[in-house]
C-alpha positions as YAML, in Angstrom:
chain: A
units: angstrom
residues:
- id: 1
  name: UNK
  ca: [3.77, 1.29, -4.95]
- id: 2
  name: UNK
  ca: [-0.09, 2.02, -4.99]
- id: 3
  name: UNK
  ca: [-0.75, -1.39, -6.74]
- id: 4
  name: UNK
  ca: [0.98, -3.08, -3.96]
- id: 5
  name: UNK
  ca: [-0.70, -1.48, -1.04]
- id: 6
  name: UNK
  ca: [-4.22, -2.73, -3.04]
- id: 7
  name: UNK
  ca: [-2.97, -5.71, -3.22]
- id: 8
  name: UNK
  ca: [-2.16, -6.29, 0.22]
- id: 9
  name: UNK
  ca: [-5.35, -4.80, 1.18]
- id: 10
  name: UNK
  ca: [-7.16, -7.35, -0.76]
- id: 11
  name: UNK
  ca: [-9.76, -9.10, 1.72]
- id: 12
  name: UNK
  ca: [-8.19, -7.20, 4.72]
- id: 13
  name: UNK
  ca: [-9.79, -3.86, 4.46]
- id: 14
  name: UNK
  ca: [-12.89, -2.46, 2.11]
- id: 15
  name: UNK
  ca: [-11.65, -0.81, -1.21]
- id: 16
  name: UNK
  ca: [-12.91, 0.01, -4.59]
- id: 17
  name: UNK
  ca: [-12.51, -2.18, -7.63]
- id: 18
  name: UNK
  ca: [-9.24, -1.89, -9.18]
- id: 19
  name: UNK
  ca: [-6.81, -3.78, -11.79]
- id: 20
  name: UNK
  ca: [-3.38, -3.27, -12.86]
- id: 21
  name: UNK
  ca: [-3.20, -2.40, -16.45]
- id: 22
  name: UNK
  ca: [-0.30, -2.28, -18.40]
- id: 23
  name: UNK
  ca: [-1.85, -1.04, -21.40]
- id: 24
  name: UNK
  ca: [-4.85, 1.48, -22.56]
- id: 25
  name: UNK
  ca: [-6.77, -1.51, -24.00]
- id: 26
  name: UNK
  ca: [-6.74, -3.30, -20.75]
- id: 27
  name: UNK
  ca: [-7.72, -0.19, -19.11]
- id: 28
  name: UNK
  ca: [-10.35, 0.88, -21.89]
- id: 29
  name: UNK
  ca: [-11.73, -2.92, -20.81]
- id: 30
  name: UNK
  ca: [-12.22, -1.83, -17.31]
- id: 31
  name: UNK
  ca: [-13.81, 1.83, -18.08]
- id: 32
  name: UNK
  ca: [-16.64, 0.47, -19.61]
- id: 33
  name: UNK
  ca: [-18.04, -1.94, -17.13]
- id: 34
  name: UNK
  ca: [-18.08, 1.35, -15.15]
- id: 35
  name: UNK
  ca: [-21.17, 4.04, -16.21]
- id: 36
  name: UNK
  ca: [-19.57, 6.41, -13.03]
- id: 37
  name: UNK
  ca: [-16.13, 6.31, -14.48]
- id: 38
  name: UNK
  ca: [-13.48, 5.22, -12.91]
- id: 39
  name: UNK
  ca: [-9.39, 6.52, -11.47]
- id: 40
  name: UNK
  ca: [-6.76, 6.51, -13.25]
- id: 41
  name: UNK
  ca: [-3.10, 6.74, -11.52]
- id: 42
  name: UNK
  ca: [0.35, 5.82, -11.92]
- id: 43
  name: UNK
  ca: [1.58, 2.98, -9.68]
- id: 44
  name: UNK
  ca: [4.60, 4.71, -8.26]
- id: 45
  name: UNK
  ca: [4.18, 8.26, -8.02]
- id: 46
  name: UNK
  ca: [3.36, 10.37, -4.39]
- id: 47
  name: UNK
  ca: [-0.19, 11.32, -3.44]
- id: 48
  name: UNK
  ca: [-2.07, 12.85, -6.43]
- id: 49
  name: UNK
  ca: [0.26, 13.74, -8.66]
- id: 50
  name: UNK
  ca: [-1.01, 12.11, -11.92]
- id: 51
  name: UNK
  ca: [-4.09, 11.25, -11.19]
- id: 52
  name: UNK
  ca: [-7.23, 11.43, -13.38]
- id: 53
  name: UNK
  ca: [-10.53, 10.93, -12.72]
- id: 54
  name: UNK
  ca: [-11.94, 9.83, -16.21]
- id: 55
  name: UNK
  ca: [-15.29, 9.16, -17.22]
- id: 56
  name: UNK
  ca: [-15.42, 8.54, -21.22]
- id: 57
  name: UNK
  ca: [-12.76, 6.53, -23.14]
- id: 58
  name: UNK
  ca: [-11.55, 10.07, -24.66]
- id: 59
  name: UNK
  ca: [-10.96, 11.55, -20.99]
- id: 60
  name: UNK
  ca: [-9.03, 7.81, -21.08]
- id: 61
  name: UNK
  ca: [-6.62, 8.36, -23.82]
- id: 62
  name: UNK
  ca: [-6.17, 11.66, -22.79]
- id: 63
  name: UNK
  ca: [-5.23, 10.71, -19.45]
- id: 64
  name: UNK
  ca: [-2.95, 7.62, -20.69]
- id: 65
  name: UNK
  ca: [-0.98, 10.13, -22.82]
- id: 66
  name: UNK
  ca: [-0.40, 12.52, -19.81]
- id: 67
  name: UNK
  ca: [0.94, 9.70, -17.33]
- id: 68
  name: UNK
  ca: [3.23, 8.69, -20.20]
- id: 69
  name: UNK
  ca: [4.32, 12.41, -20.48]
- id: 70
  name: UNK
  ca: [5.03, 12.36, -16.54]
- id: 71
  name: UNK
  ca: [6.81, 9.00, -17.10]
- id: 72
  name: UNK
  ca: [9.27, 10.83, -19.72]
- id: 73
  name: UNK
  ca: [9.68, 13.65, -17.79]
- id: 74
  name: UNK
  ca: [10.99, 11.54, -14.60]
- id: 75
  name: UNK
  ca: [13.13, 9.31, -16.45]
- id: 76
  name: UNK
  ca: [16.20, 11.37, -15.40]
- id: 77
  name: UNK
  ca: [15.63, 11.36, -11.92]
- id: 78
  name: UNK
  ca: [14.05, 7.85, -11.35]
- id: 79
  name: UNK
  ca: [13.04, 4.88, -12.86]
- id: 80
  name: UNK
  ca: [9.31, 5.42, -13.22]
- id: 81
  name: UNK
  ca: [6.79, 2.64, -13.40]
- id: 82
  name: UNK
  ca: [4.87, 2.17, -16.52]
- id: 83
  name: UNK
  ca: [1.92, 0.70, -15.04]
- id: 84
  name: UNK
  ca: [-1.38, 1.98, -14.11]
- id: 85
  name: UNK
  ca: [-3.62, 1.26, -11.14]
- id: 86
  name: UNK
  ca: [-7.08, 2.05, -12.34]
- id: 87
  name: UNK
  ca: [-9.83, 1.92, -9.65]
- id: 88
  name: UNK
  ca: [-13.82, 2.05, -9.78]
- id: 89
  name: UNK
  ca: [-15.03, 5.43, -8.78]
- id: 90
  name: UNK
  ca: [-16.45, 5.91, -5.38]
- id: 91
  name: UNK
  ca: [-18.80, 8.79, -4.36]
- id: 92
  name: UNK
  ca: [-18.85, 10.61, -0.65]
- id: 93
  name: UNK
  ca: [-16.76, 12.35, 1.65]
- id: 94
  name: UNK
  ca: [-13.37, 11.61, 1.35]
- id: 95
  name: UNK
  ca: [-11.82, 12.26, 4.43]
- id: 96
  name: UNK
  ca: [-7.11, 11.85, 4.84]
- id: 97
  name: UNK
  ca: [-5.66, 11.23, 8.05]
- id: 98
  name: UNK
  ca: [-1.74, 11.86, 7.91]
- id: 99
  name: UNK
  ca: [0.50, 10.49, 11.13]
- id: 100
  name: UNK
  ca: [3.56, 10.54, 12.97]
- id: 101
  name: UNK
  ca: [4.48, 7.21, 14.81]
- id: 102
  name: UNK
  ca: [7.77, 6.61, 16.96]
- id: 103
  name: UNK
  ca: [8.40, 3.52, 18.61]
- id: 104
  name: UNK
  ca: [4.21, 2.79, 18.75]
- id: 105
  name: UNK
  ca: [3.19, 6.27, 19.24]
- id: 106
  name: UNK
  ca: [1.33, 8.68, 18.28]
- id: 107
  name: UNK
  ca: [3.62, 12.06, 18.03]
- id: 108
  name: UNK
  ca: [1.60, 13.60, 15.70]
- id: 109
  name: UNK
  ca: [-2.07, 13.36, 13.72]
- id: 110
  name: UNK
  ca: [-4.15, 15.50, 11.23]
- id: 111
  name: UNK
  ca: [-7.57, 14.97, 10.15]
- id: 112
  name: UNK
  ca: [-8.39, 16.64, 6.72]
- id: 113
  name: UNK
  ca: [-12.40, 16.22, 5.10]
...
């Protein structure tokens, strides 16, 4: 759950702006307070799949109708979450670092940038 892992993040560790929005108006709200667009994703889908980076309120709709689309097409084989995490845009390298951790160590690590 990507909204949860914000949340818990909240004051711990740096992170863009972000809200939980359960509908396009709340998420049209938070697009325009941001000129540099902003990221659109569903809350509990695996690394990028669904995500948009949208900078106008038509890239918006047209990203809200897509994440319902993926929410249909799941229904049979989950129960999908119809909420969206939508965070500020941030600029820069962006930079993964996947891990494998038994019993406190470090079995395995790869750096992608």
């Amino acid at each position: 759950d990507k909204a949860a892992l914000r949340a818990a993040l909240d004051g711990v560790v740096a992170q863009p702006t972000w809200q939980l929005c359960e509908t396009l108006a709340d998420a049209d709200v938070f697009l325009a307070g941001r000129p540099d667009g902003c990221v659109v994703k569903p809350v509990g889908r695996q690394g990028s799949i669904g995500v948009h980076l949208v900078t106008s309120q038509a890239g918006l709709r047209e990203a809200w109708r897509d994440l319902g689309a993926l929410t249909e097409r799941a229904r049979a084989n989950a129960s999908p979450e119809d909420r969206v995490l939508v965070e500020g845009r941030l600029s820069g390298d962006e930079v993964s670092v996947e891990s494998v951790v038994c019993d406190g160590r470090v079995l395995f690590t790869n750096v992608t940038a």
